[in-house]
C-alpha positions as CSV (number, residue, x, y, z in Angstrom):
1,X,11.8,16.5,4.9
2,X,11.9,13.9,2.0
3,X,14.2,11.1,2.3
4,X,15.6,8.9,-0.5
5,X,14.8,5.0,-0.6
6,X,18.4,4.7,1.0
7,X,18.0,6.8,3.6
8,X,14.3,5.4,5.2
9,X,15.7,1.7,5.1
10,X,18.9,2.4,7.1
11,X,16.6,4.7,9.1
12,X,14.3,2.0,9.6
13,X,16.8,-0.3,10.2
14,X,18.5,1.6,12.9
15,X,15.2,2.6,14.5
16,X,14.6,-1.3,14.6
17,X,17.9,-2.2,16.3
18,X,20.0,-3.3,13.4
19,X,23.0,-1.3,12.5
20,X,24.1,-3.0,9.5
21,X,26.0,-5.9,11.7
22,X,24.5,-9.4,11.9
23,X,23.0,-9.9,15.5
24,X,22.4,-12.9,17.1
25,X,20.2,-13.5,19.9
26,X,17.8,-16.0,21.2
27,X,14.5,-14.7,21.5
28,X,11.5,-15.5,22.8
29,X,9.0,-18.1,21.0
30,X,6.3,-16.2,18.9
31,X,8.7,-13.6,17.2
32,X,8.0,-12.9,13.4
33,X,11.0,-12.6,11.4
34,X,11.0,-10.9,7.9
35,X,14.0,-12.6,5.3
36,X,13.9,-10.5,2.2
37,X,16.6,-11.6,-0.3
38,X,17.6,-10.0,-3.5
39,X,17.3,-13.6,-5.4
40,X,18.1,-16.8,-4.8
41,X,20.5,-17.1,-7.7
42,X,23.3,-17.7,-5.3
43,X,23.8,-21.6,-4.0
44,X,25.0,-19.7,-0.3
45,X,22.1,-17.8,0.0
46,X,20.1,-21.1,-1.0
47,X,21.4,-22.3,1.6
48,X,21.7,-19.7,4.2
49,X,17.9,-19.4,3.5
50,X,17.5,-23.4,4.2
51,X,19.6,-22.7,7.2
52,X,17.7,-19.4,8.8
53,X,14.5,-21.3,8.1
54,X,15.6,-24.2,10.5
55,X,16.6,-21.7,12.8
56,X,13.5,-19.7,13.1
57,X,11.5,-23.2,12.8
58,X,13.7,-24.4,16.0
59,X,13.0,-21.5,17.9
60,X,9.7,-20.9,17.0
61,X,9.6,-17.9,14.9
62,X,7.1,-17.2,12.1
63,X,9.4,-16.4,9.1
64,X,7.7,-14.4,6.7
65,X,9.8,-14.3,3.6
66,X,9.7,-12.2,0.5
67,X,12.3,-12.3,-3.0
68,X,12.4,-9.2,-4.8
69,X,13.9,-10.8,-8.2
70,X,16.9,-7.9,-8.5
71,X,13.9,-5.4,-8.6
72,X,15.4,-2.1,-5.8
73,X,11.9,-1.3,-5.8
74,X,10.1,-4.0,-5.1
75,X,12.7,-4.9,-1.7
76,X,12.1,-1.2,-1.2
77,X,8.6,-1.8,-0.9
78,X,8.9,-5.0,0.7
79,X,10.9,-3.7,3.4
80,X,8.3,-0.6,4.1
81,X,5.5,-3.8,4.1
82,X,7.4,-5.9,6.9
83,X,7.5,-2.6,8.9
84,X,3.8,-1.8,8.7
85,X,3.0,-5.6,9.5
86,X,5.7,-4.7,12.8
87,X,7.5,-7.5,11.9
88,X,10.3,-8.0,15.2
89,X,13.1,-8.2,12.8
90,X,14.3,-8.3,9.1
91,X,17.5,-9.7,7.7
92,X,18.0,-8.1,4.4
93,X,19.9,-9.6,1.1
94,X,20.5,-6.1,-0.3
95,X,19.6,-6.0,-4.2
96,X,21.8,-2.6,-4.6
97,X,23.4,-0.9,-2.0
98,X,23.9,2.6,-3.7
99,X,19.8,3.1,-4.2
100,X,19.1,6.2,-3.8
């Protein structure tokens, strides 16, 4: 069965506990969180980024963080690299949400 770029991030994101809907919860110190953004054009997602950084920073999260410059490809790759590295969760900026 071949699935389309779409199909193995929501997949993946669903397998991973995220159904689309922010979740907040206070986890344990040492979690690794994966913020992959579409670009940082935006002045709110400067500053959400700012803001999840402090967050993560408070409770002692490593936040790996990756920009994928409005390229669907590249955050399609990025995503399937903070899987492999088993990251314990990823916030995702969308760069298009009808990929295929």
């Amino acid at each position: 069965m071949r699935l389309s770029r779409r199909e193995f991030t929501i997949g993946s994101l669903l397998a991973a506990g995220v159904a689309g809907l922010p979740v907040f919860a206070k986890a344990q110190g040492g979690k690794t969180v994966a913020l992959l953004f579409d670009s940082l054009q935006s002045p709110f997602w400067v500053s959400g980024l700012d803001i999840m950084r402090r967050k993560g920073k408070e409770n002692g999260w490593t936040m790996l963080e990756a920009i994928s410059n409005l390229d669907d490809n590249k955050q399609f790759e990025q995503v399937k690299s903070m899987i492999s590295r088993k990251v314990d969760a990823i916030l995702i900026i969308q760069t298009d949400s009808s990929a295929g």
